[in-house]
N, CA and C atoms as a LAMMPS dump frame, in Angstrom:
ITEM: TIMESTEP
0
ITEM: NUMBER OF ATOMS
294
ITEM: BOX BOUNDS ff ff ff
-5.0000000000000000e+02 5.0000000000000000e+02
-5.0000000000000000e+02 5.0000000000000000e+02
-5.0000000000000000e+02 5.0000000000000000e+02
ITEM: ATOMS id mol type element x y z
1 1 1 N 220.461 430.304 -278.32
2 1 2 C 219.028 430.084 -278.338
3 1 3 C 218.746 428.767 -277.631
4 2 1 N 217.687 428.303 -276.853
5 2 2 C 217.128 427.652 -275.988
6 2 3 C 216.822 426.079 -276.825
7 3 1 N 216.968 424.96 -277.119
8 3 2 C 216.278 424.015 -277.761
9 3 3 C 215.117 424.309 -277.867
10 4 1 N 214.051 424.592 -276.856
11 4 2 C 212.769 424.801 -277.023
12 4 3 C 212.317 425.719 -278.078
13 5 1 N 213.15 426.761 -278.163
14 5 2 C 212.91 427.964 -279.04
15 5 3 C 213.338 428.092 -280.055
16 6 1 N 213.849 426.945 -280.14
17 6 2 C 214.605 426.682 -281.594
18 6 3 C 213.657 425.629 -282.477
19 7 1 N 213.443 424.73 -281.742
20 7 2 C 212.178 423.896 -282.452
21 7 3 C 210.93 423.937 -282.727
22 8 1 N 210.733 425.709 -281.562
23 8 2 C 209.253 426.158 -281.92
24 8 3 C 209.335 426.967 -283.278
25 9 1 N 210.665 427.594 -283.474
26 9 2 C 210.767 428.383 -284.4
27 9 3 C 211.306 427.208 -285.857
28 10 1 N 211.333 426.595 -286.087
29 10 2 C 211.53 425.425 -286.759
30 10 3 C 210.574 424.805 -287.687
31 11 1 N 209.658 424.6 -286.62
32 11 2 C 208.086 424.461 -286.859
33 11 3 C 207.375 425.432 -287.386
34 12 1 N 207.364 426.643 -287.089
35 12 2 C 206.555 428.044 -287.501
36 12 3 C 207.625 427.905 -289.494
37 13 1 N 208.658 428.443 -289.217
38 13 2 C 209.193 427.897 -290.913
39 13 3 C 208.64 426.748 -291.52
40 14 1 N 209.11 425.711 -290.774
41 14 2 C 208.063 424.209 -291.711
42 14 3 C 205.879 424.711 -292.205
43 15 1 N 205.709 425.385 -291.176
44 15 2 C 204.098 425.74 -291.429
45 15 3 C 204.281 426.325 -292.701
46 16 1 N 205.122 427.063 -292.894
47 16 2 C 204.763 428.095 -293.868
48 16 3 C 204.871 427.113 -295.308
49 17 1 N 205.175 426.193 -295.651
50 17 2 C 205.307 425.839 -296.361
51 17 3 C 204.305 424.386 -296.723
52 18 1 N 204.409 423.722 -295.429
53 18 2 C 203.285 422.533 -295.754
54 18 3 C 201.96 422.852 -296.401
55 19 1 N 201.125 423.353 -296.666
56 19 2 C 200.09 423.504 -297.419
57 19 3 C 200.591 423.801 -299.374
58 20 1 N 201.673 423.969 -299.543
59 20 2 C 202.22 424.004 -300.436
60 20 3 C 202.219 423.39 -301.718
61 21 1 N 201.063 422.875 -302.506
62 21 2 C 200.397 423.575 -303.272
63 21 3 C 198.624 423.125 -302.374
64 22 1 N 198.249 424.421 -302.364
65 22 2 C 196.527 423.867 -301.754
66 22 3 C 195.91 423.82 -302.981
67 23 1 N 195.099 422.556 -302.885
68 23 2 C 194.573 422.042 -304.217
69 23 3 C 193.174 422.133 -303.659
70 24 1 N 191.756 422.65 -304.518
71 24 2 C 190.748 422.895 -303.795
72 24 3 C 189.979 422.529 -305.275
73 25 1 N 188.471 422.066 -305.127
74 25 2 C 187.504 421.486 -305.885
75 25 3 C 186.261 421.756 -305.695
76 26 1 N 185.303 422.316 -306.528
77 26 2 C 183.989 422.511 -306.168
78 26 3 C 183.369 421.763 -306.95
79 27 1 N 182.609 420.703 -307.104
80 27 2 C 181.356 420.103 -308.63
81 27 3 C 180.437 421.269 -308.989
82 28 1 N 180.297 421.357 -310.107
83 28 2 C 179.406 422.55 -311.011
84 28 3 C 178.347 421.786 -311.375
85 29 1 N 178.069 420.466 -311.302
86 29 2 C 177.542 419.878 -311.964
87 29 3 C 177.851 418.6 -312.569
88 30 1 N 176.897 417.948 -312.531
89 30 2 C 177.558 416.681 -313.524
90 30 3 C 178.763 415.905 -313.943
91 31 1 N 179.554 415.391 -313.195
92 31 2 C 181.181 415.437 -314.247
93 31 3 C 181.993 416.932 -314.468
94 32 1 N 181.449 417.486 -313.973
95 32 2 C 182.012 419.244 -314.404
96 32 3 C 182.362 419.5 -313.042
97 33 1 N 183.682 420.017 -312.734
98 33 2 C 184.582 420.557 -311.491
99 33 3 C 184.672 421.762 -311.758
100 34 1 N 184.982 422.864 -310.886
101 34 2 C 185.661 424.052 -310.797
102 34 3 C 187.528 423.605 -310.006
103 35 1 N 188.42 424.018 -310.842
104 35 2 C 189.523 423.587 -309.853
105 35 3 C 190.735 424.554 -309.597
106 36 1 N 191.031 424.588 -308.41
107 36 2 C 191.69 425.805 -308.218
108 36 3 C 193.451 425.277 -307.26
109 37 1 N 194.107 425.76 -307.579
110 37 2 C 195.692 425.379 -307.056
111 37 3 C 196.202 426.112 -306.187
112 38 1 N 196.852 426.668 -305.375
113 38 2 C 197.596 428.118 -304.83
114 38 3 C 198.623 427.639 -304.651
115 39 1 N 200.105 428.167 -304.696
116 39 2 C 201.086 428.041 -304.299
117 39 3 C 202.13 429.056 -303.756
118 40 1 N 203.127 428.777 -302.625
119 40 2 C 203.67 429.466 -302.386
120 40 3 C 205.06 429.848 -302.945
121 41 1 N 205.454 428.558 -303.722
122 41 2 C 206.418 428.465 -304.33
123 41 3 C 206.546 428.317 -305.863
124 42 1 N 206.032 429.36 -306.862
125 42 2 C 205.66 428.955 -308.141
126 42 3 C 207.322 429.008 -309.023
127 43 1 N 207.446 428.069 -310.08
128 43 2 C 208.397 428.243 -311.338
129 43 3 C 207.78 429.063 -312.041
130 44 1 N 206.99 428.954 -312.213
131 44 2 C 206.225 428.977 -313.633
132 44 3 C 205.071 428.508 -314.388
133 45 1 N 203.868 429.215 -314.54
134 45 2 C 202.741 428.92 -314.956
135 45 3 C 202.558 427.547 -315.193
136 46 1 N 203.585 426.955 -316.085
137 46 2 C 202.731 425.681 -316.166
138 46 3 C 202.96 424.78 -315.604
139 47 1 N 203.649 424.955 -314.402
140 47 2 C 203.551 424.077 -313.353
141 47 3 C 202.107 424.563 -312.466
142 48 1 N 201.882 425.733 -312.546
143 48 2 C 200.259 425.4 -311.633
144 48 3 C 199.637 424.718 -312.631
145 49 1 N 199.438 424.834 -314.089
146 49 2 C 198.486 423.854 -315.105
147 49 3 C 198.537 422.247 -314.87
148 50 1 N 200.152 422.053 -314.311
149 50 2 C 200.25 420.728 -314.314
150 50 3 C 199.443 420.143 -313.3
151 51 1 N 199.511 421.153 -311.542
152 51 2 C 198.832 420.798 -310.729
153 51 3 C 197.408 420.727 -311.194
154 52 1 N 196.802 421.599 -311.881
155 52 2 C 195.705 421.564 -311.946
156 52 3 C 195.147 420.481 -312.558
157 53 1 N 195.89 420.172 -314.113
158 53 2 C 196.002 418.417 -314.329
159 53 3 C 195.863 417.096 -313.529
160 54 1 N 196.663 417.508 -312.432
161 54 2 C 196.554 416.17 -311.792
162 54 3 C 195.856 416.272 -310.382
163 55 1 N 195.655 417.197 -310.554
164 55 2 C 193.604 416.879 -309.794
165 55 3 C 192.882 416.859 -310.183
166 56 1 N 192.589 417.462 -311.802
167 56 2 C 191.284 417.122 -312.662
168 56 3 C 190.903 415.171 -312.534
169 57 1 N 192.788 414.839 -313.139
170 57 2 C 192.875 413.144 -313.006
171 57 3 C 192.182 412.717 -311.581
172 58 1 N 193.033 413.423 -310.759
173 58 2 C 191.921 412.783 -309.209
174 58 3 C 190.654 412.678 -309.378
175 59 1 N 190.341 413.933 -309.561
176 59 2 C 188.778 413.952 -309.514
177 59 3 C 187.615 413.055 -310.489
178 60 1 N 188.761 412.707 -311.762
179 60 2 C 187.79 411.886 -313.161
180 60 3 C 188.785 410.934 -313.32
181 61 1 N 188.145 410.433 -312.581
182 61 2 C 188.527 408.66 -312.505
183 61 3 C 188.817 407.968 -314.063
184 62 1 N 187.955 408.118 -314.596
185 62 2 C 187.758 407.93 -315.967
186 62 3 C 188.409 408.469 -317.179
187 63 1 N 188.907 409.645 -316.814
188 63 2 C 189.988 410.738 -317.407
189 63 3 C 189.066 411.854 -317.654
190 64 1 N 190.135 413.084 -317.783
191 64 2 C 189.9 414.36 -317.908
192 64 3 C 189.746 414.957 -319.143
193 65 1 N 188.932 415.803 -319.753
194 65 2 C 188.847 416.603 -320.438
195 65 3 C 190.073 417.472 -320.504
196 66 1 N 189.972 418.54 -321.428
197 66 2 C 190.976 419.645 -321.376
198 66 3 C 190.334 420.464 -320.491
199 67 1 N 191.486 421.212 -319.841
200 67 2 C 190.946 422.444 -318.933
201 67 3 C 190.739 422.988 -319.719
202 68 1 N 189.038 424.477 -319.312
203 68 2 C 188.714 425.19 -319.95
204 68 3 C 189.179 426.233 -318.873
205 69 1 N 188.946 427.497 -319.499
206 69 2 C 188.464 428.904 -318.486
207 69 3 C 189.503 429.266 -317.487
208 70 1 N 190.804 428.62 -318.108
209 70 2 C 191.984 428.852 -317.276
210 70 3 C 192.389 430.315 -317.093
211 71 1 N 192.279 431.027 -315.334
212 71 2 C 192.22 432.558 -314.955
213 71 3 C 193.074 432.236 -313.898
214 72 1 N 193.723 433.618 -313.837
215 72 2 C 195.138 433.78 -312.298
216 72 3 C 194.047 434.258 -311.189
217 73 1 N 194.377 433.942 -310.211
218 73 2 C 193.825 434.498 -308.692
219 73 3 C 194.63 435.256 -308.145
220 74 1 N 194.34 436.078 -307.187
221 74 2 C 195.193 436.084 -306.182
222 74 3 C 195.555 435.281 -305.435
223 75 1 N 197.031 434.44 -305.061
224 75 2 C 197.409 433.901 -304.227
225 75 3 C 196.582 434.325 -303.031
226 76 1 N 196.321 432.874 -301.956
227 76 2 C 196.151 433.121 -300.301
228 76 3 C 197.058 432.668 -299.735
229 77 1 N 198.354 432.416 -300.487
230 77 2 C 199.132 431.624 -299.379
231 77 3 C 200.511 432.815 -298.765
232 78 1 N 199.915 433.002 -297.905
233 78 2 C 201.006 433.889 -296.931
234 78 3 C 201.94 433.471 -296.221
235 79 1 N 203.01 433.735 -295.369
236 79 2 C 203.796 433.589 -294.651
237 79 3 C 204.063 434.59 -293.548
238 80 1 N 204.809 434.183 -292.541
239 80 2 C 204.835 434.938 -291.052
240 80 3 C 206.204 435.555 -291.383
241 81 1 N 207.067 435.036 -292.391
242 81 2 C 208.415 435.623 -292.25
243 81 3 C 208.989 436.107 -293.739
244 82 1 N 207.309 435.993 -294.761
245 82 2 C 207.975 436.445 -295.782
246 82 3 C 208.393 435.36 -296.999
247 83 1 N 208.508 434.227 -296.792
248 83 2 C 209.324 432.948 -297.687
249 83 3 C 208.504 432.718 -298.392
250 84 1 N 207.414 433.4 -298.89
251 84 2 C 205.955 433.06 -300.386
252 84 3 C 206.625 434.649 -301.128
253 85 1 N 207.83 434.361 -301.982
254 85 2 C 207.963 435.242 -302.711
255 85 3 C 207.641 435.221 -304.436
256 86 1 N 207.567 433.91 -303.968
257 86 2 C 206.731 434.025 -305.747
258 86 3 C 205.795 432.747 -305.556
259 87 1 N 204.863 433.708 -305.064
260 87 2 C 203.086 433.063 -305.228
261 87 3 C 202.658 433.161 -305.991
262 88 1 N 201.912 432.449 -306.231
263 88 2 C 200.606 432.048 -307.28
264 88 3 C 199.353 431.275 -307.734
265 89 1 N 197.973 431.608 -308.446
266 89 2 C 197.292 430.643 -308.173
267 89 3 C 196.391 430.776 -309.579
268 90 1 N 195.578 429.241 -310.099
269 90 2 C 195.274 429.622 -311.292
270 90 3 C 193.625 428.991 -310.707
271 91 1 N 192.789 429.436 -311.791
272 91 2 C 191.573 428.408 -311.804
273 91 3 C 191.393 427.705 -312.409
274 92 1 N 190.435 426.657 -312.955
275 92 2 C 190.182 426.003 -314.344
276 92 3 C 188.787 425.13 -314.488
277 93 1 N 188.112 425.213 -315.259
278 93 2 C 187.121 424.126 -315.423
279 93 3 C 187.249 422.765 -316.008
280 94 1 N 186.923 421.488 -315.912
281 94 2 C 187.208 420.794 -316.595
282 94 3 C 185.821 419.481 -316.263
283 95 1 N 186.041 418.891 -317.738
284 95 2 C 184.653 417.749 -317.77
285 95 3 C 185.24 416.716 -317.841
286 96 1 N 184.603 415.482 -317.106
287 96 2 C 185.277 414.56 -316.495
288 96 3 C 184.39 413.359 -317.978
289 97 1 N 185.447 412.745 -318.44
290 97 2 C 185.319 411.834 -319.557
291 97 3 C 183.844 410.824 -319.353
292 98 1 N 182.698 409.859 -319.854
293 98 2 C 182.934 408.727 -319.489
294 98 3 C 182.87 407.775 -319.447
């Protein structure tokens, strides 16, 4: 294989993975977030809870409430070659302390 074609294909593997966990946030209101995780690489549920934890903390400076309204999504995180074999994604609400 060519160097060139080896480092393009290198890169296309590294893509698939950098977004790895996408952490996403909407305000509902007031101190109140909607917060959502996806991953391509899950253990186990409560490692998306944890992510979701520590963006509630991002988001409430002040500290976080408990997540409420915790629901599974469908994963969006795909791959070109297949390597998102255990995806996953949760939602959660949470009220920011203050």
């Amino acid at each position: 294989m060519k160097p060139a074609a080896a480092g393009v294909l290198t890169v296309l593997l590294l893509a698939g993975c950098q977004s790895d966990p996408v952490l996403r946030s909407a305000r509902m209101g007031p101190a109140q977030y909607r917060l959502q995780v996806d991953r391509c690489h899950v253990i186990d549920r409560a490692q998306l809870e944890a992510d979701l934890q520590a963006l509630a903390l991002r988001k409430c400076p002040a500290g976080a409430g408990a997540l409420q309204n915790i629901q599974s999504l469908p994963s969006r995180q795909g791959s070109l070659f297949g390597e998102c074999l255990r995806r996953g994604a949760l939602q959660a609400e949470v009220h920011c302390l203050p």
